[in-house]
DRENZA-224591 format. One line per field, with one value per residue (C-alpha): x, y, z; residue number from 1; residue in three letters. Coordinates in steps of 0.02 Angstrom, whole numbers, always signed. Layout:
! residues N
c1 X_... $
c2 Y_... $
c3 Z_... $
num NUM_... $
residu ALA_... $
This chain:
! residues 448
c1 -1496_-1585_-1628_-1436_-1366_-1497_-1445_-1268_-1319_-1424_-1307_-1154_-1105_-1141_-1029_-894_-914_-887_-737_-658_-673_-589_-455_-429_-358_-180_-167_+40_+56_+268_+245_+74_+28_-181_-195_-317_-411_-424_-476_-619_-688_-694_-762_-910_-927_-946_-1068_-1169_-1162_-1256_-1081_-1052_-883_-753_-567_-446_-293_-119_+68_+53_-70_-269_-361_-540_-632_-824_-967_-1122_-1220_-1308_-1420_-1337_-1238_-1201_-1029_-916_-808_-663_-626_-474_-395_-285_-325_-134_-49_+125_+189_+175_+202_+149_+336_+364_+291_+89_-23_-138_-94_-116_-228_-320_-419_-469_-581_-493_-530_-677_-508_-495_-317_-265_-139_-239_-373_-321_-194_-313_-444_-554_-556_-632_-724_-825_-840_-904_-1039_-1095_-1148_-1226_-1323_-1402_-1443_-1517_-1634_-1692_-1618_-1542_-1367_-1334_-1174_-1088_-943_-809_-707_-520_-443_-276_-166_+20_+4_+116_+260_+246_+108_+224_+77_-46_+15_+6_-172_-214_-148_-235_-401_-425_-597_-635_-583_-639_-694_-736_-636_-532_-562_-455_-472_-303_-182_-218_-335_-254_-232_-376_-491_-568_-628_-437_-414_-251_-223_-67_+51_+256_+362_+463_+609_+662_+845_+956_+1156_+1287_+1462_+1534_+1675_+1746_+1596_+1560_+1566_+1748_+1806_+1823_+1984_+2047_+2024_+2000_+2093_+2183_+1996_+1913_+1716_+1597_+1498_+1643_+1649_+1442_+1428_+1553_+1438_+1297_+1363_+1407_+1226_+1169_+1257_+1217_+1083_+991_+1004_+1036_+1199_+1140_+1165_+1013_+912_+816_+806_+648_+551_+401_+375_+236_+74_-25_-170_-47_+43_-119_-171_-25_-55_-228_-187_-168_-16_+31_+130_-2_-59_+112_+172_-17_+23_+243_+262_+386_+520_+463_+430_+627_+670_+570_+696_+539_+382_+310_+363_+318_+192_+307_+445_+324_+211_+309_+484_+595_+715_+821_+788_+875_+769_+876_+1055_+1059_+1220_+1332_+1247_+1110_+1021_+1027_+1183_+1359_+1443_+1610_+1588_+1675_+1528_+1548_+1401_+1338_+1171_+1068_+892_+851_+710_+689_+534_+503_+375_+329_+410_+539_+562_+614_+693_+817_+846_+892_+1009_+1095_+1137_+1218_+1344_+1354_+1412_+1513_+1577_+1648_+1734_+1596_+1595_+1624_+1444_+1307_+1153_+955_+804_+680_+516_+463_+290_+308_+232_+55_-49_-233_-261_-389_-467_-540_-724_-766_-645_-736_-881_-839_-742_-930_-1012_-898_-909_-1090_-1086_-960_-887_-736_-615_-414_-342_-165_-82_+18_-11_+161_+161_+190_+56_-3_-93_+10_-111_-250_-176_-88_-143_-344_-317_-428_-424_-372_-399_-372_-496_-444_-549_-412_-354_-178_-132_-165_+12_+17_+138_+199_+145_-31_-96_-286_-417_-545_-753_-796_-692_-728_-925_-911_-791_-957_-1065_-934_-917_-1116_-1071_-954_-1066_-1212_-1082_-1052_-1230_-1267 $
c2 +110_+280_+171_+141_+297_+371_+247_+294_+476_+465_+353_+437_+488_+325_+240_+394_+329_+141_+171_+285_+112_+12_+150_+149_-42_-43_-189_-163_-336_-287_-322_-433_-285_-335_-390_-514_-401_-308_-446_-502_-317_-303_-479_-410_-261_-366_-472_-329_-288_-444_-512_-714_-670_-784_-782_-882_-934_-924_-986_-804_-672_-694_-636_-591_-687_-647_-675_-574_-671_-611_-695_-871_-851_-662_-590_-627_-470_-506_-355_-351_-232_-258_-227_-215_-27_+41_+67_+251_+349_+510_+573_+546_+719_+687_+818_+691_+534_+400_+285_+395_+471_+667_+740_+907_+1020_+869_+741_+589_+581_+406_+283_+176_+301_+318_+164_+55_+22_+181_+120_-55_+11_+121_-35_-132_-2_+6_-173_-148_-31_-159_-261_-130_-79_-241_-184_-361_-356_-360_-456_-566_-513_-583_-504_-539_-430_-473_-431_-459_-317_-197_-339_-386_-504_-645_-781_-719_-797_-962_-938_-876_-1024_-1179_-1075_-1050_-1117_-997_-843_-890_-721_-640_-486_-405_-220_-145_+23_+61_+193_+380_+491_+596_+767_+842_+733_+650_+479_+379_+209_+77_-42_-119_-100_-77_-234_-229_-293_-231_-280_-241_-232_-250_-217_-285_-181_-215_-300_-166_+28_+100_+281_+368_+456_+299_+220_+329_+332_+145_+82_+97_+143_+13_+154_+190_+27_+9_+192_+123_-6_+82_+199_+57_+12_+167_+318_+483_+484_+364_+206_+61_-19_-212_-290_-328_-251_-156_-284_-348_-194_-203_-41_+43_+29_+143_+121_+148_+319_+377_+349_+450_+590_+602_+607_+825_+913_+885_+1014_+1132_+986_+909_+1087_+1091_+942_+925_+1113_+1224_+1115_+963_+1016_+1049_+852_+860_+873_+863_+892_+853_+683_+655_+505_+422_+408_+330_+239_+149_+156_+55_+148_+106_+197_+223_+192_+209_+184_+118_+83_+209_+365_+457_+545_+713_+786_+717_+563_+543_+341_+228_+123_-81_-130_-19_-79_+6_-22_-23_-48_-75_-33_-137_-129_-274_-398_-371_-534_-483_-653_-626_-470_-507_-630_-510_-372_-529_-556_-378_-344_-506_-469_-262_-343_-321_-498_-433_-344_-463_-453_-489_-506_-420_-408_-424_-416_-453_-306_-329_-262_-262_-213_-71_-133_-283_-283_-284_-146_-27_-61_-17_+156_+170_+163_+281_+382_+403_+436_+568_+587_+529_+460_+477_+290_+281_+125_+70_+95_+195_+72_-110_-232_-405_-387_-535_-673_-586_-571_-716_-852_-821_-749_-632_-423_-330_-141_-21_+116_+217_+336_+429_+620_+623_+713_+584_+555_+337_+275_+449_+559_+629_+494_+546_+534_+682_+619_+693_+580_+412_+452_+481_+317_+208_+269_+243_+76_+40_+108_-12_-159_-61_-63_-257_-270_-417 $
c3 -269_-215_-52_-9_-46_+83_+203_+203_+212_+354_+463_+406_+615_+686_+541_+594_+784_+729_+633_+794_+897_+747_+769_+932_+905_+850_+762_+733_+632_+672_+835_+852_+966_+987_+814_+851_+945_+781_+682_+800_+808_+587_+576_+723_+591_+432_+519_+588_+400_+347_+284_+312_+412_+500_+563_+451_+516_+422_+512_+544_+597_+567_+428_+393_+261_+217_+75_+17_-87_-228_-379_-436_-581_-555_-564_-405_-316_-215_-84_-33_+105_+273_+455_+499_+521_+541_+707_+780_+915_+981_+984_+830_+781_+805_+855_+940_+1016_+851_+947_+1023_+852_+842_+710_+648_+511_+434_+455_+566_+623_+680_+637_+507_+457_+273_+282_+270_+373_+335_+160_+169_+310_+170_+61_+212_+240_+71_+93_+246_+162_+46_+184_+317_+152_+76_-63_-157_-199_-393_-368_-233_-130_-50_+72_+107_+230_+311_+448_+399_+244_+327_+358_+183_+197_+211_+237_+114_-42_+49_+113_-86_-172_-26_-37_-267_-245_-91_-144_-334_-408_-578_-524_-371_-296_-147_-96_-36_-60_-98_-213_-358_-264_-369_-282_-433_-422_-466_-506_-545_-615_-559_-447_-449_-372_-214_-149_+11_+72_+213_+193_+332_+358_+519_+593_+771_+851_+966_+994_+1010_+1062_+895_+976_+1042_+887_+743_+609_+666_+640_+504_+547_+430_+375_+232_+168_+173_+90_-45_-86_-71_-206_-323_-329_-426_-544_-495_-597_-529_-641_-552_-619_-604_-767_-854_-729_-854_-1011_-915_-926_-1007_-1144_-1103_-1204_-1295_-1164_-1035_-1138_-1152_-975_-916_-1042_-974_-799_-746_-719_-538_-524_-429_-325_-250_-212_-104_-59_-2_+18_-74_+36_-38_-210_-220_-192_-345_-512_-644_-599_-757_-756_-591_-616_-784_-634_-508_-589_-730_-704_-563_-448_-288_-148_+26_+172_+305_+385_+575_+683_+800_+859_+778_+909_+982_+1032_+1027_+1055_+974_+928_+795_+771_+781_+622_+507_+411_+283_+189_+23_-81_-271_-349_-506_-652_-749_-802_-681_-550_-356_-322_-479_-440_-266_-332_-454_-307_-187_-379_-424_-236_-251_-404_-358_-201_-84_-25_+143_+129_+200_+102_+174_+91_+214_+77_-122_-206_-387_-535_-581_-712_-765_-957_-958_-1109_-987_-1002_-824_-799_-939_-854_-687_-770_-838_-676_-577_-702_-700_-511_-495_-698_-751_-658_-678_-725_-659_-756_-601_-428_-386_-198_-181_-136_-168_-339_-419_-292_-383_-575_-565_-442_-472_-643_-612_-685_-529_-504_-363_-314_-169_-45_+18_+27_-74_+81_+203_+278_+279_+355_+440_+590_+591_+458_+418_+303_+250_+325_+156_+76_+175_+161_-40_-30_+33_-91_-234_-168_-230_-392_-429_-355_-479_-609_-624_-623_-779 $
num 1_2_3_4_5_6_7_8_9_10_11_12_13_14_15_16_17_18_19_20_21_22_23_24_25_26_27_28_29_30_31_32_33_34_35_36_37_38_39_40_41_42_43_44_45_46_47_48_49_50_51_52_53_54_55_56_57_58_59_60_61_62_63_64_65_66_67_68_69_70_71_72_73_74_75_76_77_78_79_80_81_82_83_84_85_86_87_88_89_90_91_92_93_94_95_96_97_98_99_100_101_102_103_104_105_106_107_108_109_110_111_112_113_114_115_116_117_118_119_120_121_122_123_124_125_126_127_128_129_130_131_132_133_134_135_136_137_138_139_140_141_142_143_144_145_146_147_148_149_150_151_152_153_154_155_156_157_158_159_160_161_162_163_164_165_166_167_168_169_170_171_172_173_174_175_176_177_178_179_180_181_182_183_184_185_186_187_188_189_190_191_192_193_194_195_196_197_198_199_200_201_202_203_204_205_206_207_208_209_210_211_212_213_214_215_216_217_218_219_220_221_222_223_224_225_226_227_228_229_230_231_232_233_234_235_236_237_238_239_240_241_242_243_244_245_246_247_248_249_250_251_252_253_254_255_256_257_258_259_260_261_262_263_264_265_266_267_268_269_270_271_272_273_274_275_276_277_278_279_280_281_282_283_284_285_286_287_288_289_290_291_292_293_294_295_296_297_298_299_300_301_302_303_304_305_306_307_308_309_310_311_312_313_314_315_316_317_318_319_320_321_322_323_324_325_326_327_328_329_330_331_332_333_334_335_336_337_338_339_340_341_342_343_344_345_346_347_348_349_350_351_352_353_354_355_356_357_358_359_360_361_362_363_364_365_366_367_368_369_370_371_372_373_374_375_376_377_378_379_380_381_382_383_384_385_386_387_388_389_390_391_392_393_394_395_396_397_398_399_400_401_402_403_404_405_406_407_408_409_410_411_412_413_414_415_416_417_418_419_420_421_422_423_424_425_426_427_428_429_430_431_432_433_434_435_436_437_438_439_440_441_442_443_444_445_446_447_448 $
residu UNK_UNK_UNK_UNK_UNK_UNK_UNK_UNK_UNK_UNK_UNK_UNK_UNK_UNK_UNK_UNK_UNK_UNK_UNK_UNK_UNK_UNK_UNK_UNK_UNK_UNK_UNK_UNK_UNK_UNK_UNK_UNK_UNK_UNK_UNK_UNK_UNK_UNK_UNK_UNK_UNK_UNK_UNK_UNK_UNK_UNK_UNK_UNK_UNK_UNK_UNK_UNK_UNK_UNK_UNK_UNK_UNK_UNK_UNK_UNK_UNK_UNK_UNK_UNK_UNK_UNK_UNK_UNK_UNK_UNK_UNK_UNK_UNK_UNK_UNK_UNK_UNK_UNK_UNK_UNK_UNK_UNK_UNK_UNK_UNK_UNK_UNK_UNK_UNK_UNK_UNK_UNK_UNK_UNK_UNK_UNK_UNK_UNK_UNK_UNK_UNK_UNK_UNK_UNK_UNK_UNK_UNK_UNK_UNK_UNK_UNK_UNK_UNK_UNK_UNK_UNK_UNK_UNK_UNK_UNK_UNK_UNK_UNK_UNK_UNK_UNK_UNK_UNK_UNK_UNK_UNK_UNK_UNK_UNK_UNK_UNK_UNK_UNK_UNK_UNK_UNK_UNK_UNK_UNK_UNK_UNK_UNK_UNK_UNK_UNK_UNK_UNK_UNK_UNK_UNK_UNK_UNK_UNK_UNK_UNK_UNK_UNK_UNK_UNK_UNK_UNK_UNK_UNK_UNK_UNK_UNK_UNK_UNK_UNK_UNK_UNK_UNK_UNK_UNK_UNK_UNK_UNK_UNK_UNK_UNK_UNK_UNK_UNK_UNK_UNK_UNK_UNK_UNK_UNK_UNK_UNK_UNK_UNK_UNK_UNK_UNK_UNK_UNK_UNK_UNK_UNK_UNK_UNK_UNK_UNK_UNK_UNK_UNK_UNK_UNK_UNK_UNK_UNK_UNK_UNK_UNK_UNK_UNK_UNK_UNK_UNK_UNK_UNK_UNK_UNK_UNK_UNK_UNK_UNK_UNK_UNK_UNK_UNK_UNK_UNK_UNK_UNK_UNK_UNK_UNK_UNK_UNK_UNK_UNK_UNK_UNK_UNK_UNK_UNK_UNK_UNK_UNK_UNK_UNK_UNK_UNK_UNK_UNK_UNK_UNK_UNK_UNK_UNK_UNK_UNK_UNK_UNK_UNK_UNK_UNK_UNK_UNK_UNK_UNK_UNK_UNK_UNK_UNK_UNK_UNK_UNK_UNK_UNK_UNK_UNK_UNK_UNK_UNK_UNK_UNK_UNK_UNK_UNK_UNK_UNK_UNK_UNK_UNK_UNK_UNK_UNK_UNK_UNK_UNK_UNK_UNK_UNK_UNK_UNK_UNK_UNK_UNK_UNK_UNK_UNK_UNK_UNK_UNK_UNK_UNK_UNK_UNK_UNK_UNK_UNK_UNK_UNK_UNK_UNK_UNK_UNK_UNK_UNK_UNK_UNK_UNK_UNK_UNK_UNK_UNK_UNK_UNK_UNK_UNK_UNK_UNK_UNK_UNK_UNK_UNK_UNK_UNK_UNK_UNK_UNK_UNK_UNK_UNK_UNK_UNK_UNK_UNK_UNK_UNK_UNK_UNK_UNK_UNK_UNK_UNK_UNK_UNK_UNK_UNK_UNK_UNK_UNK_UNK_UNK_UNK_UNK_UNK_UNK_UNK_UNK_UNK_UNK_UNK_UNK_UNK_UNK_UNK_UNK_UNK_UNK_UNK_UNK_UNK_UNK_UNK_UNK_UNK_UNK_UNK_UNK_UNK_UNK_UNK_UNK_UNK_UNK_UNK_UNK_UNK_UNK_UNK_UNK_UNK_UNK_UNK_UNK_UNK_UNK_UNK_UNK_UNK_UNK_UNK_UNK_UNK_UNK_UNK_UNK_UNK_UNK_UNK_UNK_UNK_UNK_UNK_UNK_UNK_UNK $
């Protein structure tokens, strides 16, 4: 182990260099902007790694599937992670261009640094690390990275359920997501549920004068705000019927868990600002609200004129989206099919609704003997770690949970401060370097 661990050290700025070039590909699954480009330069990485790599093919976009074996008979880790990142643009509000990656202040700001590709890129390495020392692996690996996470990895499920025998594993490990703020080696152990929808209210079909026409015409944005409101009380509970009988009480691992996890009071307000901090109603019960509870959140409203400036329109569609965050046992497809009645129901059958995305709830007991002994091993390396019971974000730990029946856990590498998904996205070199050599603790840890 002594052997890897100087390995990673001592190549720690050629691994920074590799991961710029993986950067500079955008891989925007959205668009299919040189997404196989991406795929073909990770699976050239794995298999410079001593990883058995190939491209799989889904009816979407690629993925990257690859095996380190270790002793017959040993424990089996599945790796999962995604290649895929978010559109951005440098006008957007970016310091640097996104694809163009800068080191600032010991951060790497790209699109994808933290979100996800410097994370399995630290896992990667900490095989390659094995391999480049003679040092036999303890375990074997399987790798499953994909390139349609970030559209709601709409083919994966698919690809899980044909390939079992494949992908058959005695856990799954992503590294994905962000770091308590403190820093301190965090892991989950579930995830929240998503269901993403879209509403529309057609008005006139096209743009109108809003002199010409207001006040004759009514604009669609009243009539979508209406039913927008009739979704939720001002206190946030969502006003579906039934839509919290599914809810799964918390356990005492799980209340325990959260009582463990610090105050993040000091951290967020590092973290969001004073500004943010203030969107913030209780601070204390910041990770009960995003870890184990559901909400509905607004995402966005598009239609008439948004931009800079003025331009008196009466706008011809108004659309909005929404997402639901769910805990177990709550099911996206039902619940999708309780907002189209509810809607229905409250005379909002003019209101067209759209399923855009769902991931169901998933959650990995942390009583699971493969998951005390990887809490063991991290804590050995770096001392104990912070176990979040959920993972606050959506992703698909239900093909791990459910289809391989397998204990699932998620083990992320980066800064809490990282940005995914927004402008300057980045992830601390500190961070991604301590990520690899975390990454051989847990393969130490599941050591027979």
């Amino acid at each position: 182990m002594s052997a890897v661990i100087d390995h990673l050290r001592a190549r720690r700025e050629e691994n920074i260099r590799q991961l710029i070039d993986f950067l500079k590909i955008p891989c925007i699954s959205t668009t299919n902007h040189r997404v196989r480009e991406g795929a073909e330069f990770l699976a050239g990485v794995m298999d410079r790694a001593g990883i058995e790599t190939k491209i799989m093919e889904t009816k979407g976009l690629p993925l990257v599937y690859g095996e380190a074996k270790g002793p017959e008979g040993a424990p089996t880790l599945l790796i999962y992670g995604h290649y895929d990142v978010q559109p951005a643009d440098a006008a957007e509000g970016w310091t640097s261009d996104p694809f163009a990656p800068e080191i600032r202040s010991g951060r790497i700001y790209a699109r994808g640094s933290g979100d996800n590709k410097g994370q399995h890129f630290a896992q990667i390495k900490a095989v390659e690390a094995y391999h480049a020392t003679d040092t036999p692996l303890p375990i074997n690996l399987k790798f499953l990275i994909e390139g349609e996470e970030e559209m709601g990895s709409p083919n994966l499920g698919e690809f899980v359920r044909k390939n079992k025998a494949l992908l058959k594993a005695d856990i799954a490990c992503s590294s994905d997501g962000s770091m308590h703020p403190s820093a301190r080696p965090t892991i989950a152990l579930g995830c929240r549920g998503l269901l993403y929808i879209e509403l529309t209210c057609r008005g006139a079909g096209k743009d109108l004068h809003s002199g010409g026409y207001g006040g004759a015409v009514e604009s669609p944005f009243w009539r979508l705000t209406e039913a927008v409101g009739a979704l939720r009380t001002k206190k946030g509970r969502v006003r579906l019927p039934g839509f919290y009988e599914a809810v799964r009480p918390l356990g005492e691992a799980d209340k325990k868990s959260l009582a463990d996890i610090p105050d993040p009071a000091s951290e967020l307000t590092a973290a969001l600002g004073e500004g943010g901090m203030r969107q913030i109603a209780e601070p204390e019960k910041f990770y009960e609200k995003t870890l184990t509870q559901p909400n509905l959140n607004i995402c966005g409203f598009q239609g008439g004129y948004s931009q800079d400036g003025v331009k008196t329109v009466l706008p011809g569609i108004a659309k909005v989206k929404m997402d639901f965050r769910l805990v177990v046992d709550q099911d996206p497809d039902r619940i999708f099919g309780d907002v189209c009645a509810f809607l229905e129901n409250k005379g909002f059958d003019d209101i067209e609704v759209e399923k855009m995305a769902a991931f169901f709830p998933s959650k990995t007991p942390a009583d699971h003997p493969l998951i005390e002994k990887i809490l063991a091993a991290v804590e050995g390396a770096e001392g104990e770690p912070i176990v979040f019971p959920n993972f606050g974000g959506s992703v698909p730990d239900i093909l791990f949970t459910r289809d391989l029946k397998i204990p699932s856990l998620w083990f992320p590498f980066a800064n809490a401060d990282s940005n995914p998904h927004a402008p300057d996205e980045n992830i601390r070199v500190d961070l991604l370097h301590r990520g690899s050599e975390l990454a051989a603790a847990v393969i130490e840890g599941l050591r027979e």
